[in-house]
C-alpha positions in Angstrom: 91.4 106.0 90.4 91.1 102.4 91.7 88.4 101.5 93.2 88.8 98.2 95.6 87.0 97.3 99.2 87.3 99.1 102.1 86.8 102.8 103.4 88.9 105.0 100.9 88.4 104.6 97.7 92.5 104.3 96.9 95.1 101.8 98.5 97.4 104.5 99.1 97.1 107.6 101.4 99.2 110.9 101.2 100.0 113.8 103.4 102.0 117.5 103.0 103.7 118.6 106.2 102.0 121.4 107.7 103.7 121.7 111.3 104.6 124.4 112.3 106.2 124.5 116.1 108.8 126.1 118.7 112.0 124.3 118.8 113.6 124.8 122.3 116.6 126.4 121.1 116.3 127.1 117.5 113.7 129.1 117.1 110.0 128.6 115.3 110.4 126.3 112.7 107.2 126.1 109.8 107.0 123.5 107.3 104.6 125.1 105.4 106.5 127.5 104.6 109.7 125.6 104.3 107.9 122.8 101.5 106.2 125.6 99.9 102.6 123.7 99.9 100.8 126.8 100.7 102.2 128.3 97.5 101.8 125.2 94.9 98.9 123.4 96.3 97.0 123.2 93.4 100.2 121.2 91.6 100.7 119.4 94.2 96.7 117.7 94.7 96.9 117.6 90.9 100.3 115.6 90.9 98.4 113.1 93.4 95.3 112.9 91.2 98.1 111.7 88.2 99.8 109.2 90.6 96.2 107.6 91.2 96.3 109.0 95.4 92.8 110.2 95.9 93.4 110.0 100.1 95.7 113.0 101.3 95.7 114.2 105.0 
C-alpha cells in the first residue's frame, strides 16, 4: 500500500455497483446480482488489495 498525505491512505478509490432500482418500464433492475459482487466479494476486495486500492465504497 502507498502511503502519501491526505485522508486515505491510497491515491486511488474504488467502488462495486450495488443499485438496485425500478426502471419505469422495464422492470426492477439489481446490479448486485447482475456483477455478481455478492457472490465473489472476497476475490474481488482481495484483487483490490493486489492492485494497491485500499479505499473502496
Amino acid at each position: 500500500m502507498t502511503e502519501h498525505e491526505g485522508i486515505f491512505p491510497t491515491f486511488f478509490l474504488s467502488g462495486f455497483e450495488c443499485s438496485t432500482f425500478l426502471w419505469k418500464d422495464q422492470g426492477r433492475r439489481n446490479l448486485i446480482d447482475e456483477t455478481q459482487h455478492a457472490t465473489h466479494v472476497e476475490e474481488d476486495y482481495a484483487h483490490l488489495r493486489r492492485l494497491g486500492i485500499a479505499v473502496t465504497r
